[in-house]
C-alpha positions in Angstrom: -14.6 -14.5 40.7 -11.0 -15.9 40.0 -12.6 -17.3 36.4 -14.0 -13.6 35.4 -10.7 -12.0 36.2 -9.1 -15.2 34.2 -11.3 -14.3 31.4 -10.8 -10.8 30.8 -7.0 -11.3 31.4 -7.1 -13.7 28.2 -9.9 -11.4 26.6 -7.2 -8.5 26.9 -4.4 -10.1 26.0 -6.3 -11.6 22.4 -7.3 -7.7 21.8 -3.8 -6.6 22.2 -2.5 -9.2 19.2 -5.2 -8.7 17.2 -4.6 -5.0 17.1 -1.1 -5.3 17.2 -1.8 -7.7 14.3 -3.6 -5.0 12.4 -1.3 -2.1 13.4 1.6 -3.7 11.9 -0.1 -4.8 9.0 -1.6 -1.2 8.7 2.2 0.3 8.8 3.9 -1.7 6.1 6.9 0.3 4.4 9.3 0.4 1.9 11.5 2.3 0.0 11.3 2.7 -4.2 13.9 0.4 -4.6 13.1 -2.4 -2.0 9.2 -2.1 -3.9 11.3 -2.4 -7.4 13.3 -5.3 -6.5 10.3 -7.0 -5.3 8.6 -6.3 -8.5 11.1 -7.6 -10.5 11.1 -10.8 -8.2 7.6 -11.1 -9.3 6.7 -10.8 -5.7 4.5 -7.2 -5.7 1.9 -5.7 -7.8 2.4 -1.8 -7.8 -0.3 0.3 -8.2 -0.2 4.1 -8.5 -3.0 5.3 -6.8 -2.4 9.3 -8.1 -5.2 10.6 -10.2 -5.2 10.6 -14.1 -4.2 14.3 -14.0 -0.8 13.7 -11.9 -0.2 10.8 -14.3 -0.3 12.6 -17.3 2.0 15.3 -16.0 4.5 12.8 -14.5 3.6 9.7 -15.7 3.7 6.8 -13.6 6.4 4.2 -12.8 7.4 1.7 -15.9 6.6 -1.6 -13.4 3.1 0.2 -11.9 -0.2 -0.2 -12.4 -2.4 3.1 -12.5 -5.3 2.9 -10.5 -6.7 6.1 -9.6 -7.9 6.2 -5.8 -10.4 8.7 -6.7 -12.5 6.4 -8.7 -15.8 5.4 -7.6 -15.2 1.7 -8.8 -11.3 1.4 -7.0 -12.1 -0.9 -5.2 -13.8 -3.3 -7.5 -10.4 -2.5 -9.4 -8.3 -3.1 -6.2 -10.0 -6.0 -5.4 -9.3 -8.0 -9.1 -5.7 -7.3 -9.3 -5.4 -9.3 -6.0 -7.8 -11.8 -7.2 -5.5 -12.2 -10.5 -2.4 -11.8 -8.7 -2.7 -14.2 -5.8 0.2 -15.0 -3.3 2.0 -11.1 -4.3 2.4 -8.0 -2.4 0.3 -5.3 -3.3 2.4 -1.6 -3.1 0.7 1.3 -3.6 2.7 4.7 -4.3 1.3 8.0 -4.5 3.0 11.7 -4.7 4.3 12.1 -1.2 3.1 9.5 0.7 -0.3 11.2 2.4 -2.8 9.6 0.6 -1.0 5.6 0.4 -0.6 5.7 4.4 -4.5 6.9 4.4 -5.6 4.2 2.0 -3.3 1.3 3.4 -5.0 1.9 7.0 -8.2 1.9 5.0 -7.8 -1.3 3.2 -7.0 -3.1 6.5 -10.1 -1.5 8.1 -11.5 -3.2 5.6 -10.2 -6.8 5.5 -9.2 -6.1 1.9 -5.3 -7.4 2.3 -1.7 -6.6 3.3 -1.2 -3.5 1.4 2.9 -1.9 1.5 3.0 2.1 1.3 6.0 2.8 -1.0 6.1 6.4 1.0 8.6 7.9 -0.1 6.0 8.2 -3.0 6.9 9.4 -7.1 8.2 13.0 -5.4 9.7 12.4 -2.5 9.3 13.3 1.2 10.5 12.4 4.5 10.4 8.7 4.0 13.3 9.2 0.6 13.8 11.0 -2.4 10.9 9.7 -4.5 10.6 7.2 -7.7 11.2 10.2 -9.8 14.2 12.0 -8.3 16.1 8.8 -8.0 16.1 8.6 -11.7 13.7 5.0 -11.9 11.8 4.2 -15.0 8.7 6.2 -16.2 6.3 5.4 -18.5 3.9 7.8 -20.3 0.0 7.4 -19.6 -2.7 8.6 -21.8 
């Protein structure tokens, strides 16, 4: 009896780090400019995750790599930046924020890596004022 109980006490206990292992993993944040500085560092890959339509009516950021989410071949996409990119960060920004903390949780779901939501997104919300409003660099997308 006393090595059952002993067993589910270490059973528990390796369920609560592995999900606290994916939680914080799942809950990665920063702000435009910590995700910039990194960039520049040559530490992250950002990818803007917004669809071609938002692109072309904001464009995206000048260090990010457009990537729609809404594409039926993202993560193929997803998964080759890593591959080429190996030992960096990958950030992904959106418009507010919604649809990076969605896809982050997602991607960890799905083993596919340690994904950072740059929520303050390209317009800005609760998390900051956005790429945009702060007045970062923008490049046009066709």
């Amino acid at each position: 009896m006393k090595f059952f109980r002993l067993l589910i006490s270490v059973t528990l206990v390796s369920l609560i780090i592995v999900v606290s292992n994916g939680i914080s993993n799942a809950t990665d944040k920063m702000s435009a400019p910590d995700a910039l500085r990194e960039i520049e560092a040559g530490n992250m890959i950002l990818l803007d995750i917004r669809s071609p339509g938002e692109w072309k009516e904001t464009g995206v950021a000048s260090v990010a790599v457009p990537l729609t989410m809404h594409s039926k071949t993202f993560i193929q996409g997803y998964e080759k930046i890593v591959s080429e990119n190996p030992g960096k960060k990958i950030g992904i920004i959106c418009a507010v924020g919604g649809r990076t903390a969605w896809l982050q949780a997602e991607l960890a779901k799905r083993g596919l890596g340690d994904v950072t939501d740059i929520a303050e997104g390209m317009l800005g919300s609760k998390a900051g004022p956005g790429w945009i409003a702060r007045g970062m660099e923008m490049k046009k997308v066709e």
